[in-house]
N, C-alpha and C positions, 0 to 999 in steps of 0.2 A: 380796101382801106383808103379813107378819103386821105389824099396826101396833105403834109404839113405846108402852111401859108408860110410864106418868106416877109421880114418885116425890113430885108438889106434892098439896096440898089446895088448893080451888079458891078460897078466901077467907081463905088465910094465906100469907103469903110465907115461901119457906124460910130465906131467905140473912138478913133483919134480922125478921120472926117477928111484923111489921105485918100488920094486915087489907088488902087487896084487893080490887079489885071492876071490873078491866079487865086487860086483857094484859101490863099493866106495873103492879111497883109503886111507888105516887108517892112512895115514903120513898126506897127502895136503887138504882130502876131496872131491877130485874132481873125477867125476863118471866115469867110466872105459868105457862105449860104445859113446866116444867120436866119433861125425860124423863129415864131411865136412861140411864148414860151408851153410848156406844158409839164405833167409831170415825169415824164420819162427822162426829160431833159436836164429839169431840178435835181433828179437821181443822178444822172451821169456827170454834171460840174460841180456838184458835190464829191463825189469821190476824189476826182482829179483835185479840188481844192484840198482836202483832208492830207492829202498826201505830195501838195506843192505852195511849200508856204511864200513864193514867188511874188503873189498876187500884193495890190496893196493897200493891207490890212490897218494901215492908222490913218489913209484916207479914207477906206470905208467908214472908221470908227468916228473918226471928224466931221466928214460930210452928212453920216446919218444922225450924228449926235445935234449939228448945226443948221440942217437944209434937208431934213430925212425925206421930204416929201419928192426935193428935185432929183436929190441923189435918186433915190428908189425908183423914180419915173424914168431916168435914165438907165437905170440897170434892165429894166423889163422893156424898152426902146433898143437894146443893142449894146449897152456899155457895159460888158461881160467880162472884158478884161481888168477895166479900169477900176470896176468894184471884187471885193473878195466874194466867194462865193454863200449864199445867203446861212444853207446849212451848216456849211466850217466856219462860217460867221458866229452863229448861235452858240457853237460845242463850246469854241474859244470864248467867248462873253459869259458863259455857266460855270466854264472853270474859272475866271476870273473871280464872276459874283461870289463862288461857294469859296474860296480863300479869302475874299475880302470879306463876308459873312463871318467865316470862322475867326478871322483874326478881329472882328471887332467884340465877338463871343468873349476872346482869351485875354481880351483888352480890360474889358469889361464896359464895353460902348453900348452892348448889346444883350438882348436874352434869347435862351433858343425858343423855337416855335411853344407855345404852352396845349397846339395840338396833338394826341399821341395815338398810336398804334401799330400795329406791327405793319400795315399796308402803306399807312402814313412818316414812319419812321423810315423805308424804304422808297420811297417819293423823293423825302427829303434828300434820301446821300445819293439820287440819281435824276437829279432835276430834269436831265431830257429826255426822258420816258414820259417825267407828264407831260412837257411843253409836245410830244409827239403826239399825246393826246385831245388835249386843250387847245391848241393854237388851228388846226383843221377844221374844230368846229366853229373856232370866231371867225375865221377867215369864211367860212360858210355862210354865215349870217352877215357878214360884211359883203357879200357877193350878193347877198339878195336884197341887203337895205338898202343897197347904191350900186344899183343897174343901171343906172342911167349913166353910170360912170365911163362906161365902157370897158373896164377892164374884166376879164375872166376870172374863175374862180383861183388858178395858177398865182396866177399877178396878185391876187388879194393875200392869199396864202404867202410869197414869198413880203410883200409888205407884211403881213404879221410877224413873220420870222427876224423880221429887220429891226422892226421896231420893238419887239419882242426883245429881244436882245441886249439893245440899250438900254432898256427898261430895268432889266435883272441889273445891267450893273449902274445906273443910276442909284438906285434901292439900296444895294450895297453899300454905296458911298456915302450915303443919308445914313447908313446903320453905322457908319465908321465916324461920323459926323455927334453922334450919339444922340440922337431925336427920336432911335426908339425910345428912347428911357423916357422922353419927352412927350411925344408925341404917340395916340394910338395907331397900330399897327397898321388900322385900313387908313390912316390919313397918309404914309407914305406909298400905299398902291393906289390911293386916290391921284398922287402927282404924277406915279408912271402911266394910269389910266389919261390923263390931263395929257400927257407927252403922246400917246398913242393918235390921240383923238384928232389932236394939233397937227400931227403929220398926216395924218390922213385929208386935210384941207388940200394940202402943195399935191400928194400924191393925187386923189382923185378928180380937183379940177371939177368942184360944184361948188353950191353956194354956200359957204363957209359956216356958217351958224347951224343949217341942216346937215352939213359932212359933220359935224364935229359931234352936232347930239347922237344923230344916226348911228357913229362909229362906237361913241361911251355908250349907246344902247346895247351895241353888237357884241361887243368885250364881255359886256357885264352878264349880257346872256350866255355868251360861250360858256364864260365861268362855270354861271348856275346849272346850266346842263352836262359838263362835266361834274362838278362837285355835288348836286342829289344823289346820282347814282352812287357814289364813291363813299356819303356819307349813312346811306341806306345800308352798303355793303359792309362798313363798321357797326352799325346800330344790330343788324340782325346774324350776319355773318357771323363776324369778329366774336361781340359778344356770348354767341352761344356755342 
């Protein structure tokens, strides 16, 4: 098995930029044989985040809400500590959206989805079952429309998750705001799509006009090729 590339120097820490001189450093805590990211990796500080609320969570939510593209470039650079981790990012920011959602519903800021189905009504009270489906494949097509970014399909995948996330609860806030009632539905995904695209400039570091159509191409296509199949599956399935 080809061994994992190290992206640390062996006597500086990445994440607070202290000298080291063991497996850990004694300023931030964070272990010194820092590797590239991959998905194994993703799996395993994920867990640890789910289950260590330690991390810090309103500078991740600040930084990526404010600067998503530097924040994120540094989280995939080594700043592992400093940011909470991407997937107990998401869970946190779904539970938030789906309460802020609900209570803009009870308010009456809001209407519920006018899509229905048994498959679809079941999406809805488990928002990350889809985003476990949907956000893989934009990171997919993100990884292949901007190759020359250098970044791995890993690195794209956790920016989708990042920004992913803010997005739900931006959306939220615009429902609490009551602009659905205003505005249609796709012109508040149009803003989070708009917020995606934007952060993708800082994080991938190409020419900005191209990062940005590139990215609202790649999203939009994620979408479509989760949601045919899905909507194929109620037309024929469902129905009969």
């Amino acid at each position: 098995m080809k061994p994992q590339a190290r992206i640390s120097q062996v006597n500086r820490c990445l994440n607070c930029n202290n000298n080291i001189s063991n497996n850990f450093c004694s300023f931030c805590g964070q272990k010194s044989n820092i590797t590239k990211l991959n998905l194994f990796t993703i799996i395993k500080l994920s867990l640890k985040a789910i289950t260590d609320l330690d991390n810090s969570l309103l500078r991740t939510f600040f930084d990526i809400s404010t600067k998503p593209g530097r924040a994120i470039s540094d989280y995939t650079a080594g700043q592992r500590v400093k940011y909470y981790n991407p997937i107990g990012f998401l869970i946190i920011c779904l539970a938030i959206s789906l309460f802020m959602s609900n209570l803009a519903q009870n308010l009456g800021l809001s209407e519920p989805n006018n899509i229905t189905g048994e498959l679809r009504d079941f999406l809805n009270s488990y928002p990350l079952i889809e985003m476990l489906f949907v956000l893989p494949i934009i990171s997919l097509y993100l990884n292949i429309l901007l190759s020359k970014s250098n970044k791995n399909y890993t690195e794209h995948l956790v920016f989708t998750i990042y920004t992913y996330a803010i997005s739900s609860v931006l959306y939220s806030v615009l429902e609490l705001t009551g602009a659905k009632l205003i505005l249609p539905r796709s012109s508040l995904w149009l803003i989070s799509l708009i917020f995606i695209s934007w952060a993708s400039i800082g994080f991938n570091q190409l020419k900005p006009i191209t990062t940005f159509t590139k990215t609202f191409f790649a999203v939009l296509l994620g979408i479509l090729t989760y949601a045919i199949p899905f909507a194929l599956y109620e037309i024929f399935y469902v129905a009969s």
